[in-house]
C-alpha positions as a Markdown table, in Angstrom:
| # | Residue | x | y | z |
|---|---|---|---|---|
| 1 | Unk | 23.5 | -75.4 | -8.3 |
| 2 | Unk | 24.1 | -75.6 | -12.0 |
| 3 | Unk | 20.6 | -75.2 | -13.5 |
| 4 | Unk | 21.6 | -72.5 | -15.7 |
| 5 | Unk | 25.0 | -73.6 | -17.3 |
| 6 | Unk | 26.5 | -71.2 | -19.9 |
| 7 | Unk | 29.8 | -72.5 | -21.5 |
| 8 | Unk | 32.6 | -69.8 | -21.6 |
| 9 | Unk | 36.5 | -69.7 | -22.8 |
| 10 | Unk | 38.8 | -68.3 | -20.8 |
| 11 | Unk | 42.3 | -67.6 | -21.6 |
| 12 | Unk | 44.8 | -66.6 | -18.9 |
| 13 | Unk | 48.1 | -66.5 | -18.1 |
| 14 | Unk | 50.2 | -69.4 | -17.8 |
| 15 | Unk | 51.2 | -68.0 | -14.2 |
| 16 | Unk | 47.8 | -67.4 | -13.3 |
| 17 | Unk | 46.7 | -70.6 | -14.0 |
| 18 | Unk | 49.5 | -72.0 | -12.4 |
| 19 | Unk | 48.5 | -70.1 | -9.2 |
| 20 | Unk | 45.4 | -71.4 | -9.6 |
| 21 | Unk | 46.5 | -75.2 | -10.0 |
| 22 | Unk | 48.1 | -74.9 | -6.7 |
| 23 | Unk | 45.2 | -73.2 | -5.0 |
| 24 | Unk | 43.3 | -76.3 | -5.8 |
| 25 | Unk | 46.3 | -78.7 | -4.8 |
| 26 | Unk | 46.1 | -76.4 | -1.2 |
| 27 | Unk | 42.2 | -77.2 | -1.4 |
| 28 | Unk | 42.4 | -81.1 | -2.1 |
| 29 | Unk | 44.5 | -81.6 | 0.7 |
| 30 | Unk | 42.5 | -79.1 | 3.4 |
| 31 | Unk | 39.2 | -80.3 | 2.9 |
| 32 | Unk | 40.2 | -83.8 | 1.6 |
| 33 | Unk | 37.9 | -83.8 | -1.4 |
| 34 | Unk | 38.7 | -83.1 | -4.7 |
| 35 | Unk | 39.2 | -79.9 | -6.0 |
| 36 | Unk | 39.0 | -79.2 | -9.6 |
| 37 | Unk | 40.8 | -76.6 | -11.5 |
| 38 | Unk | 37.0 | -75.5 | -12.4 |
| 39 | Unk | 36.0 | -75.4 | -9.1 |
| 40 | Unk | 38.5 | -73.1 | -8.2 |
| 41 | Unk | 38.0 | -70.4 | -11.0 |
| 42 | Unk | 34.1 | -70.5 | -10.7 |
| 43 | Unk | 34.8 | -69.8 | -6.9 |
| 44 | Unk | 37.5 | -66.9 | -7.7 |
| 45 | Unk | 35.2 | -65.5 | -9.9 |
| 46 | Unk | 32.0 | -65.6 | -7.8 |
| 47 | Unk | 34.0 | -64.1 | -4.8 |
| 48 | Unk | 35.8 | -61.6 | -7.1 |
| 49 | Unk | 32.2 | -60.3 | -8.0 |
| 50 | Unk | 31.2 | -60.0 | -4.5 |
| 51 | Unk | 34.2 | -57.7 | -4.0 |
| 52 | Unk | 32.4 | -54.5 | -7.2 |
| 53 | Unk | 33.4 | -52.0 | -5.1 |
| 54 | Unk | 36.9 | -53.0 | -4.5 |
| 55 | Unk | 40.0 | -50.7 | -5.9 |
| 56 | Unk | 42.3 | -53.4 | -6.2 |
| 57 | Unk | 39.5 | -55.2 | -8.7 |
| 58 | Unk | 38.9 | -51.9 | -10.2 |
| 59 | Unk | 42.9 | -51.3 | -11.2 |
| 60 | Unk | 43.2 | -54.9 | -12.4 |
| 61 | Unk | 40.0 | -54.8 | -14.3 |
| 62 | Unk | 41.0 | -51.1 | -15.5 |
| 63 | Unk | 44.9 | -52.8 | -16.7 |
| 64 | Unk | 43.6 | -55.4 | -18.0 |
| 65 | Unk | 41.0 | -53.5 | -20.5 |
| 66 | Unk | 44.3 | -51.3 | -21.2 |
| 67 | Unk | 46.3 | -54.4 | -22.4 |
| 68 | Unk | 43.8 | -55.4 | -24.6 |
| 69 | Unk | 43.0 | -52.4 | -26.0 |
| 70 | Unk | 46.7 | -52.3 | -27.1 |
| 71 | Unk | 47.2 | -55.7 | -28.6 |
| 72 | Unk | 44.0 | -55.3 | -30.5 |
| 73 | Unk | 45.3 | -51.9 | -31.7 |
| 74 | Unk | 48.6 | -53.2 | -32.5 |
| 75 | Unk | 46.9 | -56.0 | -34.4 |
| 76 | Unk | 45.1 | -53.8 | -36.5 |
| 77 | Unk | 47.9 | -52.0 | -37.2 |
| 78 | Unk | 50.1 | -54.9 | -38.3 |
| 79 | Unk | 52.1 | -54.2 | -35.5 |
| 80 | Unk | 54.1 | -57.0 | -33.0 |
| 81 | Unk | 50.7 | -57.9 | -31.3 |
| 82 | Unk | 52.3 | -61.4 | -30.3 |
| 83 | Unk | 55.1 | -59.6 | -28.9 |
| 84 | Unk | 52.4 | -57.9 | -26.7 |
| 85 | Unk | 50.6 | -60.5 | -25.4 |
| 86 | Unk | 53.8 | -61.2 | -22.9 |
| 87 | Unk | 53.9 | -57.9 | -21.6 |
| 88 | Unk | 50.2 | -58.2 | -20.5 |
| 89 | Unk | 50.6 | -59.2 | -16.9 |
| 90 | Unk | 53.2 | -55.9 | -16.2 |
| 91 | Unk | 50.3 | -54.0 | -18.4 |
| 92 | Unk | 48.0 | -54.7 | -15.6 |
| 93 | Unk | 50.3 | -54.8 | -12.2 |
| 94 | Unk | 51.2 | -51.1 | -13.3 |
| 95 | Unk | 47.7 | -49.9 | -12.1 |
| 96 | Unk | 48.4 | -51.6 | -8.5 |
| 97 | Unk | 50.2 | -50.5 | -6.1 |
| 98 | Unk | 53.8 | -51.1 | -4.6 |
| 99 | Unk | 52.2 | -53.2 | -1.8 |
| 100 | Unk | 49.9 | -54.7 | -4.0 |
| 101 | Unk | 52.8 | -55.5 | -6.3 |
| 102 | Unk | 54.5 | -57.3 | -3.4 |
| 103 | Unk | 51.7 | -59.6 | -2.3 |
| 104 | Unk | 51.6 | -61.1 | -5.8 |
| 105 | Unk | 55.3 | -61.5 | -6.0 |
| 106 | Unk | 56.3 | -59.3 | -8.7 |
């Protein structure tokens, strides 16, 4: 399964690795193995690949490319990029829309 292993970092947000925490705390006790933190993102992320086509993916894909773009201009700028970085989540769930905003809580 893991003949070709590339090491990666990932940084996300605190909530969304949260949500993913419990997803494997949901999986641990369903299947009654253990269910690591990694085993969860490496299966979001091979599913969320599956789904190319997808306009939800797209929008959060398209926010999230947005967000950066702004804290790396604000950062070259000299401007609040820290500030920013919290306002990245509502950067991306402005692409989705108002149903999509409700199934993910916000």
């Amino acid at each position: 399964m893991f003949e070709n292993k590339t090491r990666v970092l990932l940084i996300l947000p605190q909530d969304v690795l949260d949500r993913a925490r419990v997803l494997a705390g949901k999986a641990t006790t369903m299947l009654k193995l253990p269910v690591s933190l990694q085993i969860v993102l490496r299966a979001l992320i091979e599913e969320g690949l599956k789904r190319d086509g997808d306009r939800n993916l797209l929008a959060n894909v398209e926010g999230q490319a947005h967000a950066v773009r702004r804290i790396r201009s604000l950062a070259g700028r000299g401007g609040g990029a820290k500030g920013e970085r919290r306002n990245l989540r509502s950067g991306i769930l402005r692409g989705l829309s108002g149903s999509e905003r409700q199934r993910r809580g916000k």
